[in-house]
N, C-alpha and C positions, 0 to 999 in steps of 0.2 A: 821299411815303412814307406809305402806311398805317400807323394809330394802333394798334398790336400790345404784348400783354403783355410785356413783359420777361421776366416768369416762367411758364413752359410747364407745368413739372411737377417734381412735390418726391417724395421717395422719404423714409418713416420708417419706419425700420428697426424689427422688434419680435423678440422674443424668442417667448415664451407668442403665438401667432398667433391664437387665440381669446379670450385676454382681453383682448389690444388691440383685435379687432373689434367684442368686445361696449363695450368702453369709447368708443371712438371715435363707435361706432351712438348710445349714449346722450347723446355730448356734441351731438354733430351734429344728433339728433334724428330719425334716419332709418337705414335697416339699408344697410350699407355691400355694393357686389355685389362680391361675389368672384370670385375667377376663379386658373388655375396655365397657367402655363406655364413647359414644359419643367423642370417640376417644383419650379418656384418659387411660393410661393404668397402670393396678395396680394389686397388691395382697395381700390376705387376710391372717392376721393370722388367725390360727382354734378358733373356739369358745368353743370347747370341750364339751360334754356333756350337757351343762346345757346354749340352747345358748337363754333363757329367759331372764337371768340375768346377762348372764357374757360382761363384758366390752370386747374390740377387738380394731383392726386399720389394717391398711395395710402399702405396701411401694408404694408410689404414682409418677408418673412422669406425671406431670399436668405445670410442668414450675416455680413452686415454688424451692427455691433453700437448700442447705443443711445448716445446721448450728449444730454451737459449742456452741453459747449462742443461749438464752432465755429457754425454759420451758424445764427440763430434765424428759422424758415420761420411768418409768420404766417398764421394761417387764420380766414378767414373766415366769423364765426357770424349773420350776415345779421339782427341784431336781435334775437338770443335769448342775448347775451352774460350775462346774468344764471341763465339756465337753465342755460347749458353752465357757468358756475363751481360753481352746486349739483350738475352731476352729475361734473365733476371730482373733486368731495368724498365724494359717494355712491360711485361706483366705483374706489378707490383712488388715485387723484393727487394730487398735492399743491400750492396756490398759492405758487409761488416769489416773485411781484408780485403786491399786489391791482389790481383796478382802478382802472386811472387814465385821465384823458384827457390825449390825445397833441395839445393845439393844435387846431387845426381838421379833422384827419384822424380824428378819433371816439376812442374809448376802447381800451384791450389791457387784459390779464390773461396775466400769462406762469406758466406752470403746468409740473410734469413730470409725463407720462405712467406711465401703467403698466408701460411699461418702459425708462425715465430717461432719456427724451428732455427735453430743453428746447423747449416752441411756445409760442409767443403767439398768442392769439386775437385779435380784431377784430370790432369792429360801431359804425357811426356811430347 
């Protein structure tokens, strides 16, 4: 059996659809592509290189609402985990966890967004 993500694709729900993008562009470090269908409107994290295998999601505003519980979806800040906490702070979010290191799987910072999601970041 081929070595496949488990996780394919994550949906975060936003409110305000422009100032999650702009928030999102800032933490990520890159302008997030948009795109609507069927007049739903949303934007995709990058796939990066290898987009066979690599898991993804976007921020969706479909009418689904934000949340603090159930499933915390972590994302991947590829090494600029320290950046993306400063602009966390800079563009309205707030650190719910500082960071810490998780064992040998590298460091999180679990944070809510602009509009009260609960995610945890990631970078080894």
């Amino acid at each position: 059996m081929k070595n496949e993500n488990k996780i394919v694709w994550c949906e975060i729900p936003v409110i305000d659809f422009d100032r999650a993008l702009n928030f999102y562009s800032r933490v990520f470090g890159y302008e997030l592509k948009t795109a609507e269908y069927e007049g739903i409107k949303f934007a995709m994290f990058d796939l990066g290189d290898d987009s066979d295998s690599s898991a993804s999601g976007c921020i969706i505003k479909d009418g689904n609402r934000p949340s603090a519980d159930g499933t915390l979806v972590y994302l991947n800040m590829n090494g600029r985990l320290d950046e993306a906490i400063e602009e966390v702070k800079k563009f309205g979010g707030k650190i719910l966890m500082d960071k810490e290191q998780i064992g040998p799987w590298g460091y999180r910072v679990v944070i809510l967004d602009t509009e009260g999601n609960k995610v945890a970041f990631h970078s080894f």
